[in-house]
FIKE-312109 format. One record per residue: residue number from 1; residue in three letters; x, y, z of N, C-alpha, C, O, CB in turn. Coordinates in steps of 0.1 Angstrom, whole numbers. Glycine has a CB too. Layout:
BEGIN
+-----+------+-------+--------+-------+--------+---------+-------+-------+--------+-------+-------+--------+-------+--------+---------+-------+
! seq ! type ! neast ! nnorth !   nup ! caeast ! canorth !  caup ! ceast ! cnorth !   cup ! oeast ! onorth !   oup ! cbeast ! cbnorth !  cbup !
+-----+------+-------+--------+-------+--------+---------+-------+-------+--------+-------+-------+--------+-------+--------+---------+-------+
! NUM !  ala !     X !      Y !     Z !      X !       Y !     Z !     X !      Y !     Z !     X !      Y !     Z !      X !       Y !     Z !
...
+-----+------+-------+--------+-------+--------+---------+-------+-------+--------+-------+-------+--------+-------+--------+---------+-------+
This chain:
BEGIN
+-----+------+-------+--------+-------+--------+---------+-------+-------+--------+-------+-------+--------+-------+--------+---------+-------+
! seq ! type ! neast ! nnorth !   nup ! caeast ! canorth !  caup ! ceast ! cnorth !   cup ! oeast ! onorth !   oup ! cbeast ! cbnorth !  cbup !
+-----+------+-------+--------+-------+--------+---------+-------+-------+--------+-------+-------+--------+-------+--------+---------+-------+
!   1 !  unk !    91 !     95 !  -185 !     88 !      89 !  -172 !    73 !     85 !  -172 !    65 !     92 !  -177 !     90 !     100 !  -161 !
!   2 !  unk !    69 !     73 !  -168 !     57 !      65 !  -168 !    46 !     73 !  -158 !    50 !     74 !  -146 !     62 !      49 !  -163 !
!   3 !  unk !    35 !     78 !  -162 !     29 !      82 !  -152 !    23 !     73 !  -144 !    19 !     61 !  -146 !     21 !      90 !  -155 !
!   4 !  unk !    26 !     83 !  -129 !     22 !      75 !  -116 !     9 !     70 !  -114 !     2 !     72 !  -123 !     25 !      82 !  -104 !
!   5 !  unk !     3 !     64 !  -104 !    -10 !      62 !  -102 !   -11 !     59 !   -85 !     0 !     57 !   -78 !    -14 !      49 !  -113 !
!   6 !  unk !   -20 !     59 !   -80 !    -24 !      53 !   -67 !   -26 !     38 !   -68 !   -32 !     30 !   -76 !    -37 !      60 !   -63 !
!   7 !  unk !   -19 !     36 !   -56 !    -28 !      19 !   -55 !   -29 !     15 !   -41 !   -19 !     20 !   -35 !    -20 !       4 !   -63 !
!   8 !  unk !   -37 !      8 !   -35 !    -44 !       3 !   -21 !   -38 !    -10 !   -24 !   -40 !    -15 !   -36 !    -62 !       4 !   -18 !
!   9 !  unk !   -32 !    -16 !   -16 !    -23 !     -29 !   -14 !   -28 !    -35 !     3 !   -23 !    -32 !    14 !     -5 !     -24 !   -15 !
!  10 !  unk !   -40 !    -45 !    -1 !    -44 !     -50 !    12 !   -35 !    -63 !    14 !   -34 !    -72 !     5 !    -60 !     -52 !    13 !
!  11 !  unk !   -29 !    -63 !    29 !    -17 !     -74 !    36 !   -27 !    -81 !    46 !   -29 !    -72 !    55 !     -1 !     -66 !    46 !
!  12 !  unk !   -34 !    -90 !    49 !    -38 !     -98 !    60 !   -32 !   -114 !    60 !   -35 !   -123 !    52 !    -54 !     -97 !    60 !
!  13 !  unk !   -24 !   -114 !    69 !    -19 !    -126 !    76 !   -14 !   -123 !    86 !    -4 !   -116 !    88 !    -11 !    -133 !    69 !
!  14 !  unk !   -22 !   -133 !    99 !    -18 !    -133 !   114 !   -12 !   -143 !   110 !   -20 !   -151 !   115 !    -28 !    -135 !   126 !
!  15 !  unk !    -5 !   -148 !   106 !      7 !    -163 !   108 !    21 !   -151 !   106 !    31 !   -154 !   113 !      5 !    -180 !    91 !
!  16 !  unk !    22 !   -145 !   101 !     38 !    -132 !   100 !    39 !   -128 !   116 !    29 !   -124 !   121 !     35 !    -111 !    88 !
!  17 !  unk !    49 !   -129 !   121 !     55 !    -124 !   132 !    52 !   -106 !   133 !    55 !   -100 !   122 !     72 !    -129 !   131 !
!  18 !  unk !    47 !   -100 !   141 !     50 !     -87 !   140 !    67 !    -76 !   134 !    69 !    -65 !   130 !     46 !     -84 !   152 !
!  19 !  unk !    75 !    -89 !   140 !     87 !     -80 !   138 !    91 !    -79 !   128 !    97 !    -68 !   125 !     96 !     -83 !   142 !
!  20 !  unk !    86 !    -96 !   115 !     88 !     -93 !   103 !    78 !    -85 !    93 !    78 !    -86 !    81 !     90 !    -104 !   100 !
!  21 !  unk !    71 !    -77 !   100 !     64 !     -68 !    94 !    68 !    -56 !    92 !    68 !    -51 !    81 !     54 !     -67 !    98 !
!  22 !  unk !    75 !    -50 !   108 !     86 !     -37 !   108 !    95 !    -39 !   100 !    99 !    -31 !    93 !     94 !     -34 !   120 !
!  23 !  unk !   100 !    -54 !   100 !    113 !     -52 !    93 !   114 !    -55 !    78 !   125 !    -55 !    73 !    123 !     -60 !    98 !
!  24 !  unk !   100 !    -57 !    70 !     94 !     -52 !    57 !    93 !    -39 !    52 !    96 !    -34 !    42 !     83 !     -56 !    56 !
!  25 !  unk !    86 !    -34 !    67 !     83 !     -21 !    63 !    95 !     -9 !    61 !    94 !      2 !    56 !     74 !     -18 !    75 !
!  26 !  unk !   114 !    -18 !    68 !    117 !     -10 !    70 !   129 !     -9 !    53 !   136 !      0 !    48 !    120 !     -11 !    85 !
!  27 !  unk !   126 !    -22 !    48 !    127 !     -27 !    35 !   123 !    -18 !    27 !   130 !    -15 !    18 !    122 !     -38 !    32 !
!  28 !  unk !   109 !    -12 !    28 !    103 !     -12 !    19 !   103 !      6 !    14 !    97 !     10 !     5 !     91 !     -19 !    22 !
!  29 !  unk !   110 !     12 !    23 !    113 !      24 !    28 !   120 !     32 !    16 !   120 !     44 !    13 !    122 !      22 !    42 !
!  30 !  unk !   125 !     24 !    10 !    134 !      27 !    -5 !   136 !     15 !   -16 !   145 !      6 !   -17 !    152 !      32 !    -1 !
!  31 !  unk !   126 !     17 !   -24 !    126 !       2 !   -36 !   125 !     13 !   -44 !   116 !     11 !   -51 !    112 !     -14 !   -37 !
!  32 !  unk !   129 !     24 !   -46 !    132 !      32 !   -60 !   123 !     31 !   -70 !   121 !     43 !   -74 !    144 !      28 !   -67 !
!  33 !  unk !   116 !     23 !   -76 !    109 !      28 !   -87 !    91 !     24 !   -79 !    82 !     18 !   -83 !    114 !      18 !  -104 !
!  34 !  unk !    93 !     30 !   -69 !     77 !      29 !   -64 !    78 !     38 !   -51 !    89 !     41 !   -46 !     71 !      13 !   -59 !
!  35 !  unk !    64 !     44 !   -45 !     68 !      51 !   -28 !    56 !     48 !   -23 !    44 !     48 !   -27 !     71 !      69 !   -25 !
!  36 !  unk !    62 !     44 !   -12 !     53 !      38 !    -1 !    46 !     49 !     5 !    54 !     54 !    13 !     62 !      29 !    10 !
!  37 !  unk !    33 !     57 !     5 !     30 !      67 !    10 !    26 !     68 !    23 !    28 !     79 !    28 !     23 !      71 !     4 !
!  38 !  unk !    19 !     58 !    32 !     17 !      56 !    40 !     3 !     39 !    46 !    -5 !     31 !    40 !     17 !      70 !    41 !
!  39 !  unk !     5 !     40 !    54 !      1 !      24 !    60 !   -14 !     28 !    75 !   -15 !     37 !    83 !     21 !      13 !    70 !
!  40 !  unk !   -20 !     18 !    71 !    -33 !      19 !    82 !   -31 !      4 !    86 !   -30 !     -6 !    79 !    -52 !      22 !    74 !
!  41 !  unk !   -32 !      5 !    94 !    -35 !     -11 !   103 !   -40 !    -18 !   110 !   -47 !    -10 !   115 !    -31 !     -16 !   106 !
!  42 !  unk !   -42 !    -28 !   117 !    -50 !     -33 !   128 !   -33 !    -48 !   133 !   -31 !    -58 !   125 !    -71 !     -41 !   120 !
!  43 !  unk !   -26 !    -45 !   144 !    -19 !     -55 !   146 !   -26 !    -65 !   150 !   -22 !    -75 !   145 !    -12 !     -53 !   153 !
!  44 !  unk !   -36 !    -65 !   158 !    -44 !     -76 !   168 !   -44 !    -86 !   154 !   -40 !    -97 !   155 !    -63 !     -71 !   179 !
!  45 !  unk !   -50 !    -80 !   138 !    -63 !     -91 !   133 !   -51 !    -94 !   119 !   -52 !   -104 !   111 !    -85 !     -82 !   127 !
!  46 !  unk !   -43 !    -87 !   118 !    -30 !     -89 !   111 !   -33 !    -80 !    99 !   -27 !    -82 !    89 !    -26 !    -105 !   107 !
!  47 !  unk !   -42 !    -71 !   101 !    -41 !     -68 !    82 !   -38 !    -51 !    80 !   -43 !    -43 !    89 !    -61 !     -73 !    71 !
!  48 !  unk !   -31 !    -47 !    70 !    -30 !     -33 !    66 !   -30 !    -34 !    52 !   -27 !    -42 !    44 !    -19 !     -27 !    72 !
!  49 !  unk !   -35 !    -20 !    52 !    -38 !      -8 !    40 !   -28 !     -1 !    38 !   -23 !      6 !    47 !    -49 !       1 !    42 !
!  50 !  unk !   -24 !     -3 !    25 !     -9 !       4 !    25 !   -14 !     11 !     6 !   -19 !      5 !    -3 !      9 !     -11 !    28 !
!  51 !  unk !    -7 !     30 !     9 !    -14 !      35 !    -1 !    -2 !     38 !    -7 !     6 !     47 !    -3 !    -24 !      46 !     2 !
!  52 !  unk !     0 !     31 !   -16 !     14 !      34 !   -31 !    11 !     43 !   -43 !     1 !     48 !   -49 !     17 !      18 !   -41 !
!  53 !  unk !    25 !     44 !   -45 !     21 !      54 !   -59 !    34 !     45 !   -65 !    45 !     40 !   -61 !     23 !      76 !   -58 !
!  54 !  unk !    27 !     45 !   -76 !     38 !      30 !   -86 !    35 !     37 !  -104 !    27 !     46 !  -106 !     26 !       4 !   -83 !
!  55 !  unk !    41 !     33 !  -113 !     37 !      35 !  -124 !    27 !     23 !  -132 !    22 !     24 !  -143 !     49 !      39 !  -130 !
!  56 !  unk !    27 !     12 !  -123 !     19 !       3 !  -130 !    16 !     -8 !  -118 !    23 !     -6 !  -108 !     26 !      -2 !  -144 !
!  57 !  unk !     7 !    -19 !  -118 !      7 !     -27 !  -108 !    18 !    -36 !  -106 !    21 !    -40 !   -95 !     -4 !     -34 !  -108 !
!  58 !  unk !    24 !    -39 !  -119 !     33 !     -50 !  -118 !    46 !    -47 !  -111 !    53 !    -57 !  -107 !     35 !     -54 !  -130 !
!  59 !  unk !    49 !    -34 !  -110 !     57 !     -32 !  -104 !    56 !    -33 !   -94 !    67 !    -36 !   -89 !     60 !     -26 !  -106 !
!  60 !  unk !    41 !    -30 !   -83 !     44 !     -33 !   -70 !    43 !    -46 !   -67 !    48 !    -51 !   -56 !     35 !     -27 !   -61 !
!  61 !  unk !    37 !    -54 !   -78 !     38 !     -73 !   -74 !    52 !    -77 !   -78 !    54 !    -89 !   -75 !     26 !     -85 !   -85 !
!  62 !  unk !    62 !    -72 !   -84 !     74 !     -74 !   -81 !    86 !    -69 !   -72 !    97 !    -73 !   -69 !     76 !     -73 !   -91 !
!  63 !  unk !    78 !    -57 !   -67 !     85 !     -57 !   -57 !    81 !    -64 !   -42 !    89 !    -66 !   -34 !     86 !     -44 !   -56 !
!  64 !  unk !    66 !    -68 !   -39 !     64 !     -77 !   -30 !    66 !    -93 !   -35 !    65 !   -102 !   -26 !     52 !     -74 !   -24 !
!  65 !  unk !    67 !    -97 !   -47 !     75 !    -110 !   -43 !    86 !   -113 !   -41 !    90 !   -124 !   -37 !     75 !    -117 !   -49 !
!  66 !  unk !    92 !   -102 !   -44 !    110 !    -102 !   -45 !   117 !   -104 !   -29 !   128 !   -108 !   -25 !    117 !     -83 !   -52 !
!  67 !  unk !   104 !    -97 !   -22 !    107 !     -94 !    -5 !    97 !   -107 !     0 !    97 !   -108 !    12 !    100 !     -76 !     3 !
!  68 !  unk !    91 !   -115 !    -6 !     82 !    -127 !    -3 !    70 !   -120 !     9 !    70 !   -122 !    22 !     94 !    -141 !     2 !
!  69 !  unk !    64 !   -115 !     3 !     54 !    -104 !    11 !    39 !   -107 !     4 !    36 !   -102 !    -6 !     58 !     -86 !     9 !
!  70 !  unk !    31 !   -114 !    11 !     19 !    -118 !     0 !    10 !   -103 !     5 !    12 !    -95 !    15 !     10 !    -137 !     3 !
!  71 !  unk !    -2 !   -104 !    -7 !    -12 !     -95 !    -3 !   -23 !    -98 !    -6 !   -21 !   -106 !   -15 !    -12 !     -84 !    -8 !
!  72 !  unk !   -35 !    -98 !    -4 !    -47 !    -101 !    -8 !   -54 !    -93 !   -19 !   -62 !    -98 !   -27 !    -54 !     -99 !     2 !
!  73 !  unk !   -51 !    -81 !   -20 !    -55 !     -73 !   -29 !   -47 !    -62 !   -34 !   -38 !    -58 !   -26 !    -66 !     -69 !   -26 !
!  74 !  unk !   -49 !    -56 !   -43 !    -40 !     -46 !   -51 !   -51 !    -40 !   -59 !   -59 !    -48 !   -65 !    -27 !     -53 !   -61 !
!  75 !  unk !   -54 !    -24 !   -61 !    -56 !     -20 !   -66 !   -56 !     -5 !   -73 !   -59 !      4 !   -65 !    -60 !     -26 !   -62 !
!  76 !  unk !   -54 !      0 !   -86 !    -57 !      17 !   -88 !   -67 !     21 !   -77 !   -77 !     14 !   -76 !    -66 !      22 !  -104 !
!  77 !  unk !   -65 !     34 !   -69 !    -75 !      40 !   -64 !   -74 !     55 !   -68 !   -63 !     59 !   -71 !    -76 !      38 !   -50 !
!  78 !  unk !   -84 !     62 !   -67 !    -86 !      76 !   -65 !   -86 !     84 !   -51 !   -85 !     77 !   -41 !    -96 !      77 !   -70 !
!  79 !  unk !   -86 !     96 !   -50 !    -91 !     102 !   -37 !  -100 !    113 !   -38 !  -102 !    121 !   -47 !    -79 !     107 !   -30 !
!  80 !  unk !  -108 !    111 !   -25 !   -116 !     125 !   -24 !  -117 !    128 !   -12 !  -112 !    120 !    -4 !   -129 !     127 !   -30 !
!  81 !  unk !  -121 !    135 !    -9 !   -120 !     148 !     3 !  -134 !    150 !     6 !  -141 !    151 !    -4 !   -113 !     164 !    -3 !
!  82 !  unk !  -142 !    151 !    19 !   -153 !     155 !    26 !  -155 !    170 !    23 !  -166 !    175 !    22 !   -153 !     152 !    41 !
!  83 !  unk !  -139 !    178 !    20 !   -143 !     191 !    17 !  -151 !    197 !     4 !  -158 !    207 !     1 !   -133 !     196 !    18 !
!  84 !  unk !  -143 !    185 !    -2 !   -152 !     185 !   -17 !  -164 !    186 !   -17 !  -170 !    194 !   -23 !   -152 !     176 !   -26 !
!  85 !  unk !  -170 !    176 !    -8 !   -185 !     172 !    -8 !  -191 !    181 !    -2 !  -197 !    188 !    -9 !   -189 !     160 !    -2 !
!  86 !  unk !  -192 !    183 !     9 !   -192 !     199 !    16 !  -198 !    213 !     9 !  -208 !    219 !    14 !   -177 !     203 !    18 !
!  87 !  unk !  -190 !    216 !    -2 !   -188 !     227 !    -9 !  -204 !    224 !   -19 !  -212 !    233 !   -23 !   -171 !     228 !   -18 !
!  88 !  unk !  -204 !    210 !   -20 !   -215 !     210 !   -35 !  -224 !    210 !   -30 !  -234 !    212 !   -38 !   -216 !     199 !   -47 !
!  89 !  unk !  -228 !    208 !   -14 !   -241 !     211 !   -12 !  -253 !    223 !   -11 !  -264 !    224 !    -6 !   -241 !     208 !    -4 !
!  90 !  unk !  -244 !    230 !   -20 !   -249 !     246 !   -18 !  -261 !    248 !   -15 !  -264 !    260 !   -14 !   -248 !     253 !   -29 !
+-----+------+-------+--------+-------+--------+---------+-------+-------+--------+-------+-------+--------+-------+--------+---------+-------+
């Protein structure tokens, strides 16, 4: 099994209908070799942050062309925690 990775997948376009955005999102709910972990957004300005775990990028750019879903950006991210930071100020 390919190890997983994080990736930030930025969507901005006000010209998509909102409904076809739910009904992407509701697409996107099970594409099997990727998980959709969760989404940040702004409806008014059209754009969301959507945080994947995929085994490589190409796989999530094939799964959003396949659904004709453009993005602006794609990328590996990491995470960290305020608690972390917190702790080292000893």
């Amino acid at each position: 099994m390919a190890k997983m990775q994080k990736y930030t997948v930025v969507h901005s376009d006000t010209t998509i209908p909102w409904e076809k955005v739910e009904e992407n999102w509701a697409k996107l709910t099970n594409v099997g070799n990727a998980i959709w972990v969760q989404t940040y957004f702004n409806k008014e300005k059209g754009v969301r942050y959507c945080l994947w775990i995929a085994p490589d990028e190409n796989v999530l750019k094939t799964i959003f062309s396949n659904l004709d879903i453009s993005w602006e950006s794609l990328i590996a991210v990491e995470k960290t925690d305020p608690v972390l930071w917190d702790q080292k100020k000893g």
